[in-house]
C-alpha positions in Angstrom: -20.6 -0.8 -20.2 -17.7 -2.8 -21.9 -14.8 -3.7 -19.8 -11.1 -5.1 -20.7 -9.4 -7.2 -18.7 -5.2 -6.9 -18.6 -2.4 -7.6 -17.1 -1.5 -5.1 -14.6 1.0 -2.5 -15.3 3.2 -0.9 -12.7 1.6 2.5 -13.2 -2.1 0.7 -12.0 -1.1 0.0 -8.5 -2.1 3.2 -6.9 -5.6 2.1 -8.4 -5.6 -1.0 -7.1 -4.4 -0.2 -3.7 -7.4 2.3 -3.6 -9.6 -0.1 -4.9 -8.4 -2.6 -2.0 -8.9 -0.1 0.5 -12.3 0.8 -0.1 -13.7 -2.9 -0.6 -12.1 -3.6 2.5 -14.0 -0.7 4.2 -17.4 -1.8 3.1 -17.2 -5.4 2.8 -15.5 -5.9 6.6 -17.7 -3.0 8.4 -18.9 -4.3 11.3 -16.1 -7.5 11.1 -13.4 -5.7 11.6 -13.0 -2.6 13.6 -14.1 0.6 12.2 -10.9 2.6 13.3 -8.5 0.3 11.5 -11.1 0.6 8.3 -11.0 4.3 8.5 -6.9 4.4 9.3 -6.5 2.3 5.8 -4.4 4.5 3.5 -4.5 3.5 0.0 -1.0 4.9 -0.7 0.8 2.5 2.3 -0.4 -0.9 0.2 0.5 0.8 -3.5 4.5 0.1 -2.7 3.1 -3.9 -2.2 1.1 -4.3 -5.5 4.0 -2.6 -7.7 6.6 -5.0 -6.2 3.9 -8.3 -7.0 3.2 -6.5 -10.2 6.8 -6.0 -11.1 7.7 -9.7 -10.0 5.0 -11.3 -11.9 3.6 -13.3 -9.1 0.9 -13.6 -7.8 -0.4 -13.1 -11.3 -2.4 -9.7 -11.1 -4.6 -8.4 -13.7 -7.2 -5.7 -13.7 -10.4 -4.9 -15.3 -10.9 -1.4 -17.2 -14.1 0.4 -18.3 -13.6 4.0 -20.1 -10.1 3.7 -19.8 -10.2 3.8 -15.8 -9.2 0.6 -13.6 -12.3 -0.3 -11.7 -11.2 -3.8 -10.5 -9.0 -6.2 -10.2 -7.8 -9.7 -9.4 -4.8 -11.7 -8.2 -4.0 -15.4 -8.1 -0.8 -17.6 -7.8 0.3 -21.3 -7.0 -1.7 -22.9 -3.8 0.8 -22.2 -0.6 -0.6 -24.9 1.3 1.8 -27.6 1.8 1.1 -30.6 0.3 -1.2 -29.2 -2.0 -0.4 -30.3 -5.7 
Protein backbone atom coordinates (compact mmCIF):
# COMPACT_ATOMS: atom_id res chain seq x y z
CA UNK A 1 0.00 0.00 0.00
CA UNK A 2 1.49 3.45 -0.88
CA UNK A 3 0.67 6.32 1.29
CA UNK A 4 1.07 10.32 0.87
CA UNK A 5 1.68 12.34 3.47
CA UNK A 6 0.20 16.24 3.26
CA UNK A 7 -0.66 18.97 4.83
CA UNK A 8 -4.09 18.95 6.10
CA UNK A 9 -6.84 20.61 4.38
CA UNK A 10 -9.86 22.09 6.05
CA UNK A 11 -12.16 19.58 4.32
CA UNK A 12 -9.98 16.52 6.24
CA UNK A 13 -11.08 17.39 9.65
CA UNK A 14 -14.18 15.39 9.89
CA UNK A 15 -11.59 12.44 9.05
CA UNK A 16 -9.33 13.25 11.55
CA UNK A 17 -11.76 13.90 14.33
CA UNK A 18 -13.03 10.30 13.47
CA UNK A 19 -9.77 8.97 13.35
CA UNK A 20 -9.16 10.62 16.97
CA UNK A 21 -12.15 9.17 18.31
CA UNK A 22 -11.67 5.71 17.48
CA UNK A 23 -7.83 5.46 18.53
CA UNK A 24 -8.90 6.99 21.64
CA UNK A 25 -11.54 4.20 22.07
CA UNK A 26 -9.13 1.31 21.64
CA UNK A 27 -5.93 2.58 22.77
CA UNK A 28 -7.50 4.03 26.44
CA UNK A 29 -10.05 0.97 27.03
CA UNK A 30 -9.64 0.01 30.21
CA UNK A 31 -7.66 3.52 31.23
CA UNK A 32 -10.25 5.62 30.88
CA UNK A 33 -13.78 4.90 31.40
CA UNK A 34 -15.66 3.07 28.93
CA UNK A 35 -18.84 5.41 29.02
CA UNK A 36 -16.85 8.51 28.24
CA UNK A 37 -15.11 6.26 25.29
CA UNK A 38 -18.43 5.28 24.01
CA UNK A 39 -20.09 9.10 24.52
CA UNK A 40 -16.93 10.33 22.13
CA UNK A 41 -18.63 11.88 19.02
CA UNK A 42 -16.34 12.46 16.24
CA UNK A 43 -18.33 15.35 14.87
CA UNK A 44 -17.97 17.54 18.56
CA UNK A 45 -13.85 17.52 18.00
CA UNK A 46 -14.15 18.21 13.91
CA UNK A 47 -15.01 22.19 14.75
CA UNK A 48 -11.35 22.00 16.79
CA UNK A 49 -9.12 20.43 14.08
CA UNK A 50 -10.57 22.96 11.26
CA UNK A 51 -9.87 25.97 13.46
CA UNK A 52 -5.82 24.38 14.14
CA UNK A 53 -6.01 23.49 10.45
CA UNK A 54 -7.08 26.81 9.37
CA UNK A 55 -4.59 28.64 11.73
CA UNK A 56 -1.66 26.71 10.78
CA UNK A 57 -0.58 25.70 14.17
CA UNK A 58 0.02 23.09 15.57
CA UNK A 59 1.27 22.00 12.26
CA UNK A 60 -1.12 19.13 11.14
CA UNK A 61 -0.60 16.90 8.33
CA UNK A 62 -2.22 13.62 7.37
CA UNK A 63 -1.37 10.43 5.69
CA UNK A 64 -3.53 9.12 2.66
CA UNK A 65 -3.67 5.64 1.03
CA UNK A 66 -6.28 5.24 -2.10
CA UNK A 67 -7.23 8.67 -1.87
CA UNK A 68 -8.81 8.21 1.79
CA UNK A 69 -7.21 9.83 5.08
CA UNK A 70 -6.18 7.05 7.27
CA UNK A 71 -3.92 8.93 9.72
CA UNK A 72 -2.61 11.71 10.89
CA UNK A 73 -0.20 13.88 12.93
CA UNK A 74 0.14 17.15 14.67
CA UNK A 75 3.07 18.95 16.24
CA UNK A 76 3.98 22.68 17.29
CA UNK A 77 6.59 24.67 19.44
CA UNK A 78 7.31 22.95 23.01
CA UNK A 79 4.71 24.87 25.60
CA UNK A 80 6.76 24.19 28.46
CA UNK A 81 8.25 27.23 29.89
CA UNK A 82 11.63 27.51 29.80
CA UNK A 83 11.98 25.09 27.15
CA UNK A 84 14.14 26.50 24.17
Amino acid sequence: MIMNVRAALQDDAPAIAGIRVLTWQHAFRDIIPQPYLDAMDASENEAVWGGAISQGMPRVLVAEAAGKVVGFSCFGRCRDEGAS
